[in-house]
Every structure is written in C-alpha cells, then in structure tokens.
C-alpha positions as CSV (number, residue, x, y, z in Angstrom):
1,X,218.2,-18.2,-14.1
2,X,216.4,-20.9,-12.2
3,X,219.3,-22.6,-11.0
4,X,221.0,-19.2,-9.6
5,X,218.0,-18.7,-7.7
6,X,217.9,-22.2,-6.6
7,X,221.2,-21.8,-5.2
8,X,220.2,-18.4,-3.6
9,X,217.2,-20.0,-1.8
10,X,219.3,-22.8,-0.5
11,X,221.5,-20.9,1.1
12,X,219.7,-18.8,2.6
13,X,217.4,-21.6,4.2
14,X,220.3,-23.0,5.9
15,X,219.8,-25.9,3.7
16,X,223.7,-25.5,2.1
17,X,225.0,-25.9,5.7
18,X,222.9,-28.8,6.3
19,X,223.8,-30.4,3.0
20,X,227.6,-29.5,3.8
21,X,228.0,-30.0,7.7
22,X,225.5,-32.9,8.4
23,X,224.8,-33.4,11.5
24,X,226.9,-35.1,14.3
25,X,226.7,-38.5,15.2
26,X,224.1,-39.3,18.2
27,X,226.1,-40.1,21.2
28,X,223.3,-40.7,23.6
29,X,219.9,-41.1,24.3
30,X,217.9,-39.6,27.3
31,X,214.5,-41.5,28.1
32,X,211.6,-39.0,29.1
33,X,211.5,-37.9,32.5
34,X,210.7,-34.2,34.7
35,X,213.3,-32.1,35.6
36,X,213.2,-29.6,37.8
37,X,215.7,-26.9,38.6
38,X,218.4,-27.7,40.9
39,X,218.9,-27.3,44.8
40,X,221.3,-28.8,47.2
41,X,224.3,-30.4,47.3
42,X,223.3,-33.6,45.6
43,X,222.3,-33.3,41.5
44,X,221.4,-36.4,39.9
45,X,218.8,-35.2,37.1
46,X,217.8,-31.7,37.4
47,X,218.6,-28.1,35.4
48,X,221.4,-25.7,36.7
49,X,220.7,-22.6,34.4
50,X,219.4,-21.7,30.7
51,X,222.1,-24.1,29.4
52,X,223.5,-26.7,32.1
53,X,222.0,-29.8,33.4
54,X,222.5,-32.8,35.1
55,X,221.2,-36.2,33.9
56,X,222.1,-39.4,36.1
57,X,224.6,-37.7,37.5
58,X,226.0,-36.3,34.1
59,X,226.5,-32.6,33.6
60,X,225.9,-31.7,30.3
61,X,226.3,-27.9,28.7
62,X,224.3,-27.3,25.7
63,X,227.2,-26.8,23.0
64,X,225.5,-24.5,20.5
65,X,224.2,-21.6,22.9
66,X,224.9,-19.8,25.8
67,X,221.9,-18.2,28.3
68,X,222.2,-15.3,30.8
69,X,223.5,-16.4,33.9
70,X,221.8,-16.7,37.1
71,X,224.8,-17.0,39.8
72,X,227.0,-13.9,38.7
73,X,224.3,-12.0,36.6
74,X,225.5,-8.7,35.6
75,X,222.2,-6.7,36.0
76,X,218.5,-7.1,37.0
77,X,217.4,-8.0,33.6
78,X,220.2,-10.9,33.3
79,X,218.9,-12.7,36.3
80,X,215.2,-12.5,35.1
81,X,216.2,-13.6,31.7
82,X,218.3,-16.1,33.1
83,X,215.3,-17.5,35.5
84,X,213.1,-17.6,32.7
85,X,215.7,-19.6,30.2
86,X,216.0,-22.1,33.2
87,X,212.7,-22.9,33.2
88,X,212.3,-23.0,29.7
89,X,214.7,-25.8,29.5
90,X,213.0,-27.7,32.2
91,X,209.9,-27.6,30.2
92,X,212.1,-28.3,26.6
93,X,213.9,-31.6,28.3
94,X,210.7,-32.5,30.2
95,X,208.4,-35.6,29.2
96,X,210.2,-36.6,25.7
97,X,213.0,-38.6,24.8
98,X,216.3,-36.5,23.7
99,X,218.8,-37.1,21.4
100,X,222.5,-35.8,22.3
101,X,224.7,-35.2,19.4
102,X,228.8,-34.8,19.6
103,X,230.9,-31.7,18.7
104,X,233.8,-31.0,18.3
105,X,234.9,-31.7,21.4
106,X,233.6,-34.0,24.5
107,X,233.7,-31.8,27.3
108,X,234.8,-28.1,28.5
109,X,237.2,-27.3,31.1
110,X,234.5,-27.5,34.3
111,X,234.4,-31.3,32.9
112,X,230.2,-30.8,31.2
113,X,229.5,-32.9,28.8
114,X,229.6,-30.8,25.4
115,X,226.4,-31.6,23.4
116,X,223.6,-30.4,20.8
117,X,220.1,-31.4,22.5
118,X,217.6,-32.6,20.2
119,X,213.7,-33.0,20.8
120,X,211.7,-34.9,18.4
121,X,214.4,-33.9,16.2
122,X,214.7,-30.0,16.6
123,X,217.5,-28.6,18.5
124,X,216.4,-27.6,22.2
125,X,219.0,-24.3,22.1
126,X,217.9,-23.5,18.5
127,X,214.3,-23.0,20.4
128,X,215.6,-21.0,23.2
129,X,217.2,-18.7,20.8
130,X,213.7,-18.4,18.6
131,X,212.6,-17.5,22.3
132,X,215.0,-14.8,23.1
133,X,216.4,-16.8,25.5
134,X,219.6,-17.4,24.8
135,X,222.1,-16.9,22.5
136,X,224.1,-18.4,19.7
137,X,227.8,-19.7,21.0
138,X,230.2,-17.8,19.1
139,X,233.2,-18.7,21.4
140,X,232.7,-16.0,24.4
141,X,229.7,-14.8,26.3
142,X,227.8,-11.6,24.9
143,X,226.0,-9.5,27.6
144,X,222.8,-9.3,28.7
145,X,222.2,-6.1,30.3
C-alpha cells in the first residue's frame, strides 16, 4: 500500500539515484567572473562550445552532457543550436561561484578536465538539457540534424 507507492514515487523522482549514487566529492571551486566565448590563440578564461571552457588556463569538459558542435557541425541547425548552447553557458558560468565535482575519471583524451558544473547547487548541463540544448552523455555523440 503506502509504502509501494512510496517506493514508486522515489524512484521515479530521481530521489533513489540520489540516495544510492551521492554525489561526487567537490574538487574545485570557481569564484564569479564573465566569460565570454573564445577567440584567438591565447584562452585563459573564456567558453569554447556548449560544453568546453577554459578557466585560468584550465580546460574543462562538462562530464554529464554533450552540445552540438560548432567547428564540424553536421547541418545548419547543428551550428545554430550549437551557437546558442555556447552562449547559454557563458550566461550559466557567468557572475556566480561554481562548484566542480569529480567523475569517474580526471580528464579525456584531448587532456579537458572531466567535471559536473554546479551553480548555487544545480547542475549547469542538467539546465542546458531542460533547455534543449544539449544532451545527456551516454558514451557517444547523438546527432543533431
């Protein structure tokens, strides 16, 4: 009775996972600052695409979602979506402190930094994926177009 549907509602809120994968250990800080998107040779703080950025120097890839891309976009619609994701993280990592959280690994082959973002404690890629701009990482890109 009430406990079987207890059960039911926890799981379906995501509140099982929660309870049974807590979340990762915070691994760094990032104080509030603007970023903008990236141009030039040099990046020190500033956003590459939907889910890449630098900070200090750092590149860091948002571990838990992947956005359309902007360099090699596969049609028309991929590159405006992937424009739009990019500056939707600039506004998301803009003017607030962030929290980055570990996974299960440090870093990816192209040497980024393999972190969940948090803002005020709600995950930056969990937003753009409310937002229809990007989706979840399941281990390969999906398309776009």
């Amino acid at each position: 009775g009430v406990i079987a549907l207890a059960a039911i509602s926890i799981r379906e809120s995501g509140l099982a996972k929660f309870l049974l994968d807590p979340p990762s250990p915070v691994v760094g800080t990032i104080a509030p600052r603007n970023f903008g998107l990236c141009s030039g040779g040099t990046r020190k703080t500033c956003i590459v695409d939907g889910d890449t950025f630098w900070v200090d120097g750092t590149k860091i890839r948002i571990a838990d979602i992947n956005t359309p891309e902007i360099s090699e976009p596969q049609c028309a619609e991929e590159a405006a979506l992937g424009r739009k994701a990019s500056l939707r993280l600039a506004e998301l990592l803009s003017g607030a402190p962030l929290d980055l959280r570990a996974v299960d690994r440090d870093e990816d082959q192209y040497g980024r930094k393999l972190r969940i973002v948090e803002r005020d404690g709600h995950s930056v890629g969990q937003a753009l994926i409310a937002e229809g701009l990007a989706h979840e990482w399941r281990g390969r890109r999906e398309s776009w177009c």
